[in-house]
C-alpha positions as CSV (number, residue, x, y, z in Angstrom):
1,X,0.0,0.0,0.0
2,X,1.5,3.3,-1.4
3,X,0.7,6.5,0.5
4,X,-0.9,8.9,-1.5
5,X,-2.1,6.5,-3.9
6,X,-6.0,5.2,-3.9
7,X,-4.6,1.9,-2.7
8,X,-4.4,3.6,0.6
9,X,-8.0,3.6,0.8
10,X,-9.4,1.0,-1.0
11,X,-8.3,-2.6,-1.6
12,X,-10.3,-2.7,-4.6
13,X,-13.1,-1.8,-7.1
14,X,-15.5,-3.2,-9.3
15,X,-17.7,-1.1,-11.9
16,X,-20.0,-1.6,-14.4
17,X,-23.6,0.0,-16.3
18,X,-26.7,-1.1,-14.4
19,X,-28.5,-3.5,-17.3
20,X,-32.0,-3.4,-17.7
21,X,-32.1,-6.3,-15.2
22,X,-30.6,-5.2,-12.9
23,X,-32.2,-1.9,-12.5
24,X,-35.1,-3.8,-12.1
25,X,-33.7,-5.9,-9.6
26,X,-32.4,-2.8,-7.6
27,X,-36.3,-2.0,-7.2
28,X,-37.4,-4.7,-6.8
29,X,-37.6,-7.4,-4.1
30,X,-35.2,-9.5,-5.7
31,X,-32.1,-8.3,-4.1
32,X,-29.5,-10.9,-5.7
33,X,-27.1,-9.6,-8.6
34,X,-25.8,-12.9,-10.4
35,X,-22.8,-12.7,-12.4
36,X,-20.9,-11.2,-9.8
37,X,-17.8,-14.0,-10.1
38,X,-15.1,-11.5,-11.0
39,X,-16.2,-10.1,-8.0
40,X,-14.2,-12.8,-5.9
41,X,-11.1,-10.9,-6.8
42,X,-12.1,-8.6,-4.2
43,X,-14.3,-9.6,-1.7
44,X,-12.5,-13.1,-1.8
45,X,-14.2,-16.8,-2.1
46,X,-17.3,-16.8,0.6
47,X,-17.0,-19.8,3.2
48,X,-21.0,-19.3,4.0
49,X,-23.0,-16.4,4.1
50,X,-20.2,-13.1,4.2
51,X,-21.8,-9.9,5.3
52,X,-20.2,-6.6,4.7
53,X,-21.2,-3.5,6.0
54,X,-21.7,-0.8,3.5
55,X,-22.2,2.7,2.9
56,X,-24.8,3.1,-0.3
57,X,-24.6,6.4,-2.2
58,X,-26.6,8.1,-5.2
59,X,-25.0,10.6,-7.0
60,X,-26.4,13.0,-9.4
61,X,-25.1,16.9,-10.8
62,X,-28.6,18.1,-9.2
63,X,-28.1,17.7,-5.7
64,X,-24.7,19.1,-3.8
65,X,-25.7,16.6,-1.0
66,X,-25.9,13.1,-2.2
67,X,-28.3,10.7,-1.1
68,X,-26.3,8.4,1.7
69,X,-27.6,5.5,3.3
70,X,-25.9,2.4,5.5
71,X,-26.7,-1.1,4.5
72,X,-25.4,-4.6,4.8
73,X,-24.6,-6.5,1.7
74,X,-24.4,-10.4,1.8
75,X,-21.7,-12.0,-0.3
76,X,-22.4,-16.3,-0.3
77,X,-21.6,-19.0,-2.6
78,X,-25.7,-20.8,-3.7
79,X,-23.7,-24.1,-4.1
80,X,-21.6,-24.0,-0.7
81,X,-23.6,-26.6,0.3
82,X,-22.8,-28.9,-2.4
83,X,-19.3,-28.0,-2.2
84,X,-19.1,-28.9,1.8
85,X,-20.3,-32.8,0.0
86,X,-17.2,-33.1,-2.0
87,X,-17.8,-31.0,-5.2
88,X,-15.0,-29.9,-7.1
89,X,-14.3,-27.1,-9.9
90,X,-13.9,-30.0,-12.2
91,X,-16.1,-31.0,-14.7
92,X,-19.4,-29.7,-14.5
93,X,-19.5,-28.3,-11.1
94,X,-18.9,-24.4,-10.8
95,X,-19.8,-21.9,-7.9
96,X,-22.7,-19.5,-8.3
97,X,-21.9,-15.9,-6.4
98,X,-24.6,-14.1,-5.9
99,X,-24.1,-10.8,-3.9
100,X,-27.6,-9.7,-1.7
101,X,-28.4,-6.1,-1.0
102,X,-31.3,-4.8,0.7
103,X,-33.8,-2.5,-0.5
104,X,-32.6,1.5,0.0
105,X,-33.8,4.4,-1.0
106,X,-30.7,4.9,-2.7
107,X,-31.4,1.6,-4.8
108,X,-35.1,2.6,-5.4
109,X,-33.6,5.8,-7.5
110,X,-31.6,3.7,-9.8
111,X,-32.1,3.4,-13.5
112,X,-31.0,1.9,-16.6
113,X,-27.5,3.0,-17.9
114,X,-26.4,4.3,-13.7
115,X,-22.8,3.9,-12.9
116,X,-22.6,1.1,-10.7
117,X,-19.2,1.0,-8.2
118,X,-18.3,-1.4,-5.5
119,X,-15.4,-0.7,-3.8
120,X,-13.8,-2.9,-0.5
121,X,-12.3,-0.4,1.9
122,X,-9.0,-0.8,3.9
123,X,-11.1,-1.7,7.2
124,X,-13.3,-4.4,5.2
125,X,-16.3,-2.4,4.6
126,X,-17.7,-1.6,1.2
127,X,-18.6,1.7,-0.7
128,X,-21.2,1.5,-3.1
129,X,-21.9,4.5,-5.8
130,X,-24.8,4.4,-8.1
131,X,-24.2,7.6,-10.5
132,X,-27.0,9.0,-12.5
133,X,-26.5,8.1,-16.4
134,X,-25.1,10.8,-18.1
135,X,-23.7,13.0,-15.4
136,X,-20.7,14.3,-15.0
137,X,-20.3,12.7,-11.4
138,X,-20.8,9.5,-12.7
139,X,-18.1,10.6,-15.8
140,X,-15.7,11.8,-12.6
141,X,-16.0,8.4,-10.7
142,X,-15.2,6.8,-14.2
143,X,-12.1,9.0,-14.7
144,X,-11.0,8.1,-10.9
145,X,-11.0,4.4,-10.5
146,X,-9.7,4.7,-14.3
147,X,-12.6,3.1,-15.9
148,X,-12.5,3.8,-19.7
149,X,-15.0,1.3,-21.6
150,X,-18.0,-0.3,-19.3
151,X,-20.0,-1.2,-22.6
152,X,-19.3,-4.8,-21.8
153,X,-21.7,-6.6,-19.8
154,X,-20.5,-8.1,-16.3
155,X,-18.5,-6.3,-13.5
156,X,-15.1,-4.5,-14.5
157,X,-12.4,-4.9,-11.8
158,X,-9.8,-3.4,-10.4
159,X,-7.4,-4.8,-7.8
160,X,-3.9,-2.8,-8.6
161,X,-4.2,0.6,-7.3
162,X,-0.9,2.1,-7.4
163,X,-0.4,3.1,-11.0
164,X,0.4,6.6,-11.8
165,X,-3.9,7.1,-12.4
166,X,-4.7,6.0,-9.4
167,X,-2.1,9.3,-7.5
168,X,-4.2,11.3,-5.4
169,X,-3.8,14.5,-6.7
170,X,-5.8,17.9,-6.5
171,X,-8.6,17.0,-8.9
172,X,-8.6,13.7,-7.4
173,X,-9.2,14.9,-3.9
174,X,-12.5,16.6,-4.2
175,X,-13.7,13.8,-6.2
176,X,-12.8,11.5,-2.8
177,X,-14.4,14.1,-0.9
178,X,-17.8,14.5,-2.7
179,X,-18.2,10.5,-2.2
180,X,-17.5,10.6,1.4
181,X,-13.6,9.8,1.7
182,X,-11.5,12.2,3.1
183,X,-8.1,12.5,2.1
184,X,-5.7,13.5,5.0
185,X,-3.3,16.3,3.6
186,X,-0.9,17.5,6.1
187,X,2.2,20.8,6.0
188,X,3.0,20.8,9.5
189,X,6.3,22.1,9.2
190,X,3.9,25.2,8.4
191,X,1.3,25.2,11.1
192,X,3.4,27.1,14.1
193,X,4.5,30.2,11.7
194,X,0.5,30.5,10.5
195,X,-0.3,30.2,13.8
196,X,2.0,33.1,15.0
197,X,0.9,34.7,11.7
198,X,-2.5,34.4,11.8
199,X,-3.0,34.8,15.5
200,X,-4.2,31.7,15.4
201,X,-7.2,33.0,13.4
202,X,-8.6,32.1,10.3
203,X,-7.3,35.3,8.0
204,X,-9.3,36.6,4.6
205,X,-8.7,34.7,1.8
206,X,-6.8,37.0,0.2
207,X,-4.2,37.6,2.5
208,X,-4.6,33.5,3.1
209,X,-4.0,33.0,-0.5
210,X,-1.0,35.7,-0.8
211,X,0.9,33.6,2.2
212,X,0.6,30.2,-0.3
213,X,2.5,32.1,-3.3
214,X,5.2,33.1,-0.5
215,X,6.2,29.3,0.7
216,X,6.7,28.7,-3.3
217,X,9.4,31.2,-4.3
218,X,10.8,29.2,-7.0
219,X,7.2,30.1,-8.8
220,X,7.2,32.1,-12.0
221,X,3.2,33.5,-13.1
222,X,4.8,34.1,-16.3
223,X,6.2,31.0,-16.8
224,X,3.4,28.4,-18.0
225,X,0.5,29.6,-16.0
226,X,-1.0,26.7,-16.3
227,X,1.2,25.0,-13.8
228,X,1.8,27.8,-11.9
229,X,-2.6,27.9,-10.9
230,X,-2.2,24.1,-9.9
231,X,0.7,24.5,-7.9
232,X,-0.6,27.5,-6.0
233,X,-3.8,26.3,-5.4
234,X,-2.3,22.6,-4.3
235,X,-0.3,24.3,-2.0
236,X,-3.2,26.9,-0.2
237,X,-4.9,23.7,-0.1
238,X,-2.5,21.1,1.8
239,X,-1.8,24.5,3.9
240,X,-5.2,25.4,4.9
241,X,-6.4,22.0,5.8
242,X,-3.3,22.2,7.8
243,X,-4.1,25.4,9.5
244,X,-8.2,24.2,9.5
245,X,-7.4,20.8,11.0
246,X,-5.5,22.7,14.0
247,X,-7.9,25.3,14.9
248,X,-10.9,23.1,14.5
249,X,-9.1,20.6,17.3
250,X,-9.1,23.9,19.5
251,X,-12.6,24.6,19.2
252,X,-13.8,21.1,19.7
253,X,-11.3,20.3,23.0
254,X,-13.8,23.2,24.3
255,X,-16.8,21.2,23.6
256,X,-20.8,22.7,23.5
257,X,-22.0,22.9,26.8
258,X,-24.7,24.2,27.3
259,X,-24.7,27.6,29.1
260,X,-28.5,26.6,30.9
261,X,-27.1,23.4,32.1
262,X,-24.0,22.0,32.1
263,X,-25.8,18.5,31.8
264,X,-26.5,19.3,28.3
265,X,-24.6,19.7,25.0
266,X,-25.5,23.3,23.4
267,X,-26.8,21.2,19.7
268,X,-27.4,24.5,18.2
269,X,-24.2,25.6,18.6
270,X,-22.4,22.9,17.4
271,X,-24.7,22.5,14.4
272,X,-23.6,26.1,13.8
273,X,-20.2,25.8,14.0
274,X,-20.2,22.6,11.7
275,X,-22.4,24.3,8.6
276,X,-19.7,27.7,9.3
277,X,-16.8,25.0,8.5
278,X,-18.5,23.5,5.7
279,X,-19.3,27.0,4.4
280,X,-16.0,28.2,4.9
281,X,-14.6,25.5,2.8
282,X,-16.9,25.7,-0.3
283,X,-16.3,29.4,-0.6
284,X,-12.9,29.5,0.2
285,X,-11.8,27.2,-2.8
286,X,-13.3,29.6,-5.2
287,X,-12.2,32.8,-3.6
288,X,-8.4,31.4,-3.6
289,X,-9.3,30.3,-7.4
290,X,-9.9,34.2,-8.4
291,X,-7.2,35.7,-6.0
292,X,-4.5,33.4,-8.3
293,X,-6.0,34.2,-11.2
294,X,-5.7,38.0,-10.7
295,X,-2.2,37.8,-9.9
296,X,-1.7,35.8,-13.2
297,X,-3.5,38.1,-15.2
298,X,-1.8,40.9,-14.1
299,X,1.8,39.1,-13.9
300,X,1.5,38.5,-18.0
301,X,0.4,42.1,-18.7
302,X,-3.5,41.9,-19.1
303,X,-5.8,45.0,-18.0
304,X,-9.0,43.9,-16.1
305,X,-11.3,44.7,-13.7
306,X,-12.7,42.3,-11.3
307,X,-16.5,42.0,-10.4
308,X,-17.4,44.6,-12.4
309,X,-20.6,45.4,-12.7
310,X,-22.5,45.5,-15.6
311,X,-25.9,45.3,-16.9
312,X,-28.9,44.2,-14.4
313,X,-26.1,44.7,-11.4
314,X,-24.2,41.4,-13.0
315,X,-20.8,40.9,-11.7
316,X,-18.8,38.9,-13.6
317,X,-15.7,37.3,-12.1
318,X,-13.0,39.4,-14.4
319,X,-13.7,41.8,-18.0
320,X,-11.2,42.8,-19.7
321,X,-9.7,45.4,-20.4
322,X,-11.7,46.9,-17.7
323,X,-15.6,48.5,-16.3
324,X,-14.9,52.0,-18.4
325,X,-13.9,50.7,-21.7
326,X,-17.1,48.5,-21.3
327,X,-19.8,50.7,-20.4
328,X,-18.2,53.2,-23.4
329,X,-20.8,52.1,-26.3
330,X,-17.7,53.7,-28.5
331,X,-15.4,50.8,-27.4
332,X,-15.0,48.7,-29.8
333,X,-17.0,45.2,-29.1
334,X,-14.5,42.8,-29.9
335,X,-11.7,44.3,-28.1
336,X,-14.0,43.0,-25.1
337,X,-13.8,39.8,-23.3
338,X,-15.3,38.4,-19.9
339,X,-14.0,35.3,-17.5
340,X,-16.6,33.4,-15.5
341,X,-14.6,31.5,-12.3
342,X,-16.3,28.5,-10.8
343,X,-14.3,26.2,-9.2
344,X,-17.2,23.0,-9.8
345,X,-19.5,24.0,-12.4
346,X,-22.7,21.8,-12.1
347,X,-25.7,23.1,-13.1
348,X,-24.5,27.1,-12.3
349,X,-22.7,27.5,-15.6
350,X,-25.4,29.7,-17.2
351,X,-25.4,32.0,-14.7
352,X,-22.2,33.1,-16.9
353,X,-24.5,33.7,-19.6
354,X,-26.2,36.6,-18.3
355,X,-23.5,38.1,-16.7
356,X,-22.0,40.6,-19.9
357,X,-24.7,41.4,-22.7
358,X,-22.1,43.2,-25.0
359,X,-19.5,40.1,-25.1
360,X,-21.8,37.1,-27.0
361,X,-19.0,34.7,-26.6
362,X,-18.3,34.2,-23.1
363,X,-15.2,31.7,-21.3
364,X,-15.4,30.3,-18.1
365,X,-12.9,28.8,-16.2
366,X,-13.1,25.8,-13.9
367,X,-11.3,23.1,-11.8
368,X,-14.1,20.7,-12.4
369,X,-12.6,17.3,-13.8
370,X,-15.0,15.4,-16.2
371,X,-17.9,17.2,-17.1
372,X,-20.6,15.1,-19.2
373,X,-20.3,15.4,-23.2
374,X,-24.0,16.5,-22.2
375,X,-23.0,19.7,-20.4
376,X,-20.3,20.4,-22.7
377,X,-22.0,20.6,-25.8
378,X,-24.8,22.6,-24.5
379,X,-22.2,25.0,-23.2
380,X,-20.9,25.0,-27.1
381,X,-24.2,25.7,-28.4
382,X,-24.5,28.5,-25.8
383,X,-21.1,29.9,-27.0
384,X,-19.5,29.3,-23.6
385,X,-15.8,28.5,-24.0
386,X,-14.5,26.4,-21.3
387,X,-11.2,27.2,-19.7
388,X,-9.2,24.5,-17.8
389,X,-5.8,24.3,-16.7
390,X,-3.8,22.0,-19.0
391,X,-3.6,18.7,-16.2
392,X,-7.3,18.6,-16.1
393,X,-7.4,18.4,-20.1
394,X,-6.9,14.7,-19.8
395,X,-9.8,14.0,-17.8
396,X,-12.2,14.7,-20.7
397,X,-13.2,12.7,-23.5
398,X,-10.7,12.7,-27.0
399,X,-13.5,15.0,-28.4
400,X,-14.5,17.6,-25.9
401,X,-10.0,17.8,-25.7
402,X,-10.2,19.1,-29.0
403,X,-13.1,22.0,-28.2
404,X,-11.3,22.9,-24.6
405,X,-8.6,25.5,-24.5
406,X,-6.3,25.9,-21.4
407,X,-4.9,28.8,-19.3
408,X,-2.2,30.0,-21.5
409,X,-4.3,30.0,-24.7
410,X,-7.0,32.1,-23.0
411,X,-4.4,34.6,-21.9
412,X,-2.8,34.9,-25.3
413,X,-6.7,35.0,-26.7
414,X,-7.1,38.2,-24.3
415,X,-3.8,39.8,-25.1
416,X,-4.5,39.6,-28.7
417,X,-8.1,41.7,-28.6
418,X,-6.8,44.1,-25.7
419,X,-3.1,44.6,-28.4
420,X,-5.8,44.2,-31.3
């Protein structure tokens, strides 16, 4: 087991697209899948009836909370019997697997063409992932367990999780996360001068996101800025969790008593400080996201303005060159270009769309790893130009490669219309 790898995690992980059959059998009260042999690779041969617990999700791009539920999944040979009187693999005699799962509501939502993923955790348990057809979760989960073809019928399975795919890396991460997994980052030799820094505080994200860039001195903006975004924001990210980890240890040791009774745990308060550290998390990520980017931008000599406002009090993210030359209806037009900055798109990518009436072909720039052929066209017929760093290129299809465009190209793309 390789740290850092997702062998740490999971022993192994079986996929494959939910059959007309089996759908049926997921919502049904015959709770057997048959055909599950390969499956033995991973949960090993059953001596009698194996149970293992499990934790049963459904994913779709709809809802940021997925649907979670606990369950236990039986794993058992139907011939055991005949094998404890003598039978053999030889000649005619073969095992049947069958692997039992009762009903959830997760299972009741599943339909033909899901993503089906079984994977055995490190302490024996199993995580089970039913992805909505189509999605760009269920492309994601794909593109993590490195998945390419599950047009075949019958479980695809994995067992070797150490190849360069299978690094835990920045894209990778969030993908663990959104299914439940959480990925221990750790810069300790850090945490005492952000502690004396900070005054042991959480500080704004932009001064946060200034301190990153200072631990990588050896980092050129105008040398491939493509890199140069990963590498900032993988470091603001191993160094916040660091920093988060630390301070949320402090608040806990304190615990939630309540100030009434000393008998009882203040609820409300704890609920309240666990939705502020969610919250804090999912806005920091695409605050930090902007605060590089404007260093970037500025580093390789572009003009811009960010969250400008313009028409109907829209603010897009960055317009270039800037809030005069576009609210001059002299300006020329196509010397005018806007950025959108989401760091996971889902469904919110049109709110780009209304965000600059003057600039009909909009770009948008994301972290998101995956998106479905589905979103991506539409985004195309929208004239939305996605922008991804370079790395993240090769987690879309050979198609939508050839439509993307990565940090550098937008830059030079900008450049040319504000030296046009």
């Amino acid at each position: 087991m390789k740290s850092g790898y997702l062998s740490e995690y999971f022993e192994g992980v079986a996929a494959k697209r939910l059959s007309s059959v089996e759908a049926d059998l997921l919502t049904s009260h015959q709770h057997e899948f048959q055909g599950v042999e390969s499956l033995a690779s991973i949960l090993g041969e059953p001596t009698g009836k194996v149970p293992f617990s499990a934790k049963v999700i459904y994913l779709t791009d709809d809802d940021d909370q997925p649907l979670v539920e606990d369950a236990t999944f039986t794993w058992y040979d139907v011939r055991s019997g005949e094998r404890a009187r003598g039978g053999t693999r030889t000649g005619r005699m073969r095992w049947e697997y069958r692997l039992y799962f009762p009903t959830t509501n997760v299972s009741l939502n599943a339909t033909v063409g899901d993503l089906l993923v079984i994977a055995k955790r490190r302490d024996g348990g199993l995580l089970v992932i039913v992805a909505e057809n189509g999605s760009s979760i269920s492309r994601q989960i794909e593109w993590l367990f490195g998945f390419t073809d599950l047009a075949h019928p019958g479980f695809s399975v994995k067992s070797e999780l150490e190849t360069e795919q299978d690094r835990i890396e920045f894209a990778s991460r969030f993908i663990l996360e959104s299914i439940g997994v959480v990925v221990e980052t750790s810069a300790e030799t850090y945490l005492d001068v952000m502690l004396e820094k900070f005054k042991r505080k959480f500080p704004s994200t932009r001064e946060f996101s200034a301190y990153a860039r200072s631990t990588l001195s050896d980092v050129d903006p105008r040398d491939g800025p493509d890199l140069v975004l990963m590498t900032w924001m993988e470091r603001e990210e191993i160094l916040f969790r660091t920093l988060e980890r630390h301070l949320i240890a402090d608040r806990l040791s304190t615990g939630f008593a309540n100030e009434a009774s000393e008998d009882l745990a203040d609820v409300d308060g704890f609920l309240a400080f666990s939705l502020s550290v969610q919250n804090r998390r999912k806005s920091r990520v695409g605050l930090a996201l902007e605060n590089h980017l404007e260093l970037l931008f500025a580093e390789n000599g572009l003009r811009y303005k960010r969250s400008a406002i313009t028409e109907n009090r829209a603010k897009p993210d960055f317009l270039f060159p800037g809030v005069i030359e576009y609210h001059d209806p002299t300006f020329d037009t196509l010397k005018l270009s806007m950025l959108g900055v989401k760091s996971t798109c889902k469904d919110r990518w049109r709110q780009v769309l209304a965000e600059a009436d003057r600039i009909p072909d909009k770009h948008l720039l994301t972290l998101e790893t995956a998106i479905s052929s589905r979103q991506t066209d539409e985004m195309a017929a929208k004239r939305l130009q996605l922008v991804l760093p370079r790395s993240l290129h090769q987690t879309y299809t050979s198609a939508q490669q050839k439509w993307l465009i990565d940090l550098s190209g937008f830059i030079e793309h900008v450049r040319a219309r504000q030296n046009g």
